[in-house]
C-alpha positions in Angstrom: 107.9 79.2 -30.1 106.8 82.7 -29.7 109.4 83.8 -27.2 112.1 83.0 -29.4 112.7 79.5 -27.0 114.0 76.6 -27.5 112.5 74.6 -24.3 109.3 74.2 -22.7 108.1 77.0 -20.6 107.7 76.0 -16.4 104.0 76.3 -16.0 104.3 76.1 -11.6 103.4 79.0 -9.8 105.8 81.1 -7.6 106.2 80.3 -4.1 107.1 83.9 -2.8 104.2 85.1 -0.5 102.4 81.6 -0.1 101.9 79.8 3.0 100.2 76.1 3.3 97.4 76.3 5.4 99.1 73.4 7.7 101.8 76.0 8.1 99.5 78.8 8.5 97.9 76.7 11.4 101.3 76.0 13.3 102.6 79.6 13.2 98.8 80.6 14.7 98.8 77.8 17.1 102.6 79.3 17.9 101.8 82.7 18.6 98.8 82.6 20.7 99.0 82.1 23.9 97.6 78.8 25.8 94.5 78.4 25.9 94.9 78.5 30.1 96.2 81.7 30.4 94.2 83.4 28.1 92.2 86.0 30.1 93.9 86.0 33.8 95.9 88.9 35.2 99.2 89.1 37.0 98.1 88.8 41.7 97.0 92.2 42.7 98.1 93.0 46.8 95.4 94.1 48.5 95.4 97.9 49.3 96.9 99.1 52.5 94.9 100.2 55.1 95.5 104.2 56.0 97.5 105.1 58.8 94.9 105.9 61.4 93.5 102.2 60.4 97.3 100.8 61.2 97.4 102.8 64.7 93.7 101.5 65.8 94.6 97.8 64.7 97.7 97.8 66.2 96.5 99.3 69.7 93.7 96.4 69.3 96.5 94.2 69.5 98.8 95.3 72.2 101.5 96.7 69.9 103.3 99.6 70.8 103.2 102.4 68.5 106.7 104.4 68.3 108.6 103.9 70.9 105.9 103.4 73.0 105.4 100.7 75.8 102.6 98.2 75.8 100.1 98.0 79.0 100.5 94.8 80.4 98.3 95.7 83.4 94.7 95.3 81.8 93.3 94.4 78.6 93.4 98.2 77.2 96.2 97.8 75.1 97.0 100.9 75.4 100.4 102.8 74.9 102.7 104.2 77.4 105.1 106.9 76.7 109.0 105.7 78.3 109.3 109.0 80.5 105.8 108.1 81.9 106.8 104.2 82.0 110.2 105.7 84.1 107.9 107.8 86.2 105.7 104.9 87.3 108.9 102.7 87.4 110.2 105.4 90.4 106.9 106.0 92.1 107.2 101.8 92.5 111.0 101.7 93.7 110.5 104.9 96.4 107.0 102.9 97.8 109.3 99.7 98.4 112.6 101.4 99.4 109.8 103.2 102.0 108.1 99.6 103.5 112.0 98.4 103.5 112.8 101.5 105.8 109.9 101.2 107.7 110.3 98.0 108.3 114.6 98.1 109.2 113.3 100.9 111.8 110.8 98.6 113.9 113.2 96.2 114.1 115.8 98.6 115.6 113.3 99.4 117.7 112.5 96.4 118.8 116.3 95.7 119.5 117.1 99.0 121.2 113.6 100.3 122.9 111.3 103.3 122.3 112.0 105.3 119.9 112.7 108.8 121.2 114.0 108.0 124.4 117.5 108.6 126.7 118.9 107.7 129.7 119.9 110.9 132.1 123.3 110.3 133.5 123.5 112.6 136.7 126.8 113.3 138.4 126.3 114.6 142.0 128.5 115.2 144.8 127.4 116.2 148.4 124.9 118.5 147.0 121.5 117.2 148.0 119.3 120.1 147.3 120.7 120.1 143.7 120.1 116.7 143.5 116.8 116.3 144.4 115.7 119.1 142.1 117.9 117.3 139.2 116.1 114.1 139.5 112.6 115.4 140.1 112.8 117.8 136.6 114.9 114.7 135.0 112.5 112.0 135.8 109.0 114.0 134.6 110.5 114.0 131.1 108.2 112.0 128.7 111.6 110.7 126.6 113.7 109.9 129.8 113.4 106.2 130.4 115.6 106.7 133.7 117.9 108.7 135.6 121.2 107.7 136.6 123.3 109.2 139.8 127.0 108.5 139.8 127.6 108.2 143.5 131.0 108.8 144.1 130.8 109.6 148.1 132.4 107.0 149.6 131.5 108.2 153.0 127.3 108.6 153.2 125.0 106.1 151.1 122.3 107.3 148.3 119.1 109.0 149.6 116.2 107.0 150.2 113.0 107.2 148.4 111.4 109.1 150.6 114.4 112.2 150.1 112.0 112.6 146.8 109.2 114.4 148.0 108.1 114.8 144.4 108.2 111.8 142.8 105.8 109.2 142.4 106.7 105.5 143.4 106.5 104.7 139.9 109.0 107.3 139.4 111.2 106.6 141.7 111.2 103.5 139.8 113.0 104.8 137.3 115.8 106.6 139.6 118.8 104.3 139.5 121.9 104.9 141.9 125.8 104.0 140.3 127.7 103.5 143.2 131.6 103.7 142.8 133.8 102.4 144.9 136.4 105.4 144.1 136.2 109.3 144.6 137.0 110.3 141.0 135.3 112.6 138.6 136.0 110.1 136.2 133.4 108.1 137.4 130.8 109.6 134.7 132.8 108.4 132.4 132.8 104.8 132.8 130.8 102.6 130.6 127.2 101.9 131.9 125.6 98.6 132.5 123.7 97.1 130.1 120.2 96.9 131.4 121.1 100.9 131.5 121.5 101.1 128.0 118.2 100.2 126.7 118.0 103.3 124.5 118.6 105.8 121.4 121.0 107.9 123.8 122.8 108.8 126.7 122.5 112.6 128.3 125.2 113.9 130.5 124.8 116.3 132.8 126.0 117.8 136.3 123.4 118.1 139.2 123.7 121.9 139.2 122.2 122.2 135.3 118.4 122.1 134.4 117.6 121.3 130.9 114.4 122.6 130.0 
């Protein structure tokens, strides 16, 4: 032949470069994405309101903002500060510790008598004019419930009513005579009886003293 060759010459084209269009197909097909996802976008969040929105919604719904306290005594759903909260807290403890107190005093009251008032204990001895003026200034007191004489004479008996010029029959009521049977200034020191005792106190004091 012309090229010097002893064979045939291979007539079939190269197949560098050249893709089957089956092949071509697959590799598209392969590439592209499904047909389902073709056009959508990754979820989006939705955009956060601004702060004052946050504060506004969360008032609306009773949430404290901070360190804040919610009311709980209405439907504002408003805020309270914790020195205010501690404030309102005290305010609340001193009204009941005040009804407790109030209350613990009537009842002591009740149990002892008036409030305010004493019983005059009034050591005499053969001193009448001194004694008469005792009792009458003792007995007009507005806190003296009564007034006691320790009687120690063993030799003359308690004045009568009418030794009082001054008093009242109601306050003579109220003049009570403690009749020893001993002469001893240690008689105004001896307990009292009970129906005596019906009071916040007892004042001591000798006939010839006037306690404004």
């Amino acid at each position: 032949g012309p090229c010097g060759g002893g064979g045939r010459a291979s007539m079939r084209p190269p197949t560098t470069g050249l893709v089957s269009r089956g092949a071509a197909a697959s590799s598209v097909s392969s590439a592209s994405p499904p047909l389902s996802s073709r056009g959508s976008s990754p979820p989006r969040s939705a955009p956060s309101p601004p702060p004052r929105a946050q504060e506004e919604e969360q008032q609306q719904q009773g949430k404290p903002r901070g360190g804040a306290w919610a009311c709980r005594c209405c439907a504002c759903g408003s805020a309270v500060e914790p020195a205010i909260a501690g404030l309102l807290l005290f305010a609340v403890a001193f009204v009941a510790y005040g009804v407790a107190w109030a209350a613990l005093t009537v009842e002591v009251q009740a149990a002892t008598g008036p409030a305010g008032t004493y019983v005059v204990r009034l050591n005499t001895f053969r001193r009448p004019e001194l004694l008469r003026k005792s009792v009458e200034h003792y007995v007009q007191c507005e806190e003296s419930e009564r007034v006691v004489v320790v009687w120690s004479d063993l030799e003359n008996s308690p004045p009568s009513k009418h030794f009082f010029r001054d008093l009242t029959p109601d306050q003579y009521e109220r003049v009570h005579f403690e009749v020893h049977d001993t002469d001893s200034l240690n008689n105004r020191f001896k307990p009292l009886h009970p129906e005596a005792v019906e009071s916040d106190a007892i004042f001591s004091v000798d006939d010839d003293v006037l306690v404004p």
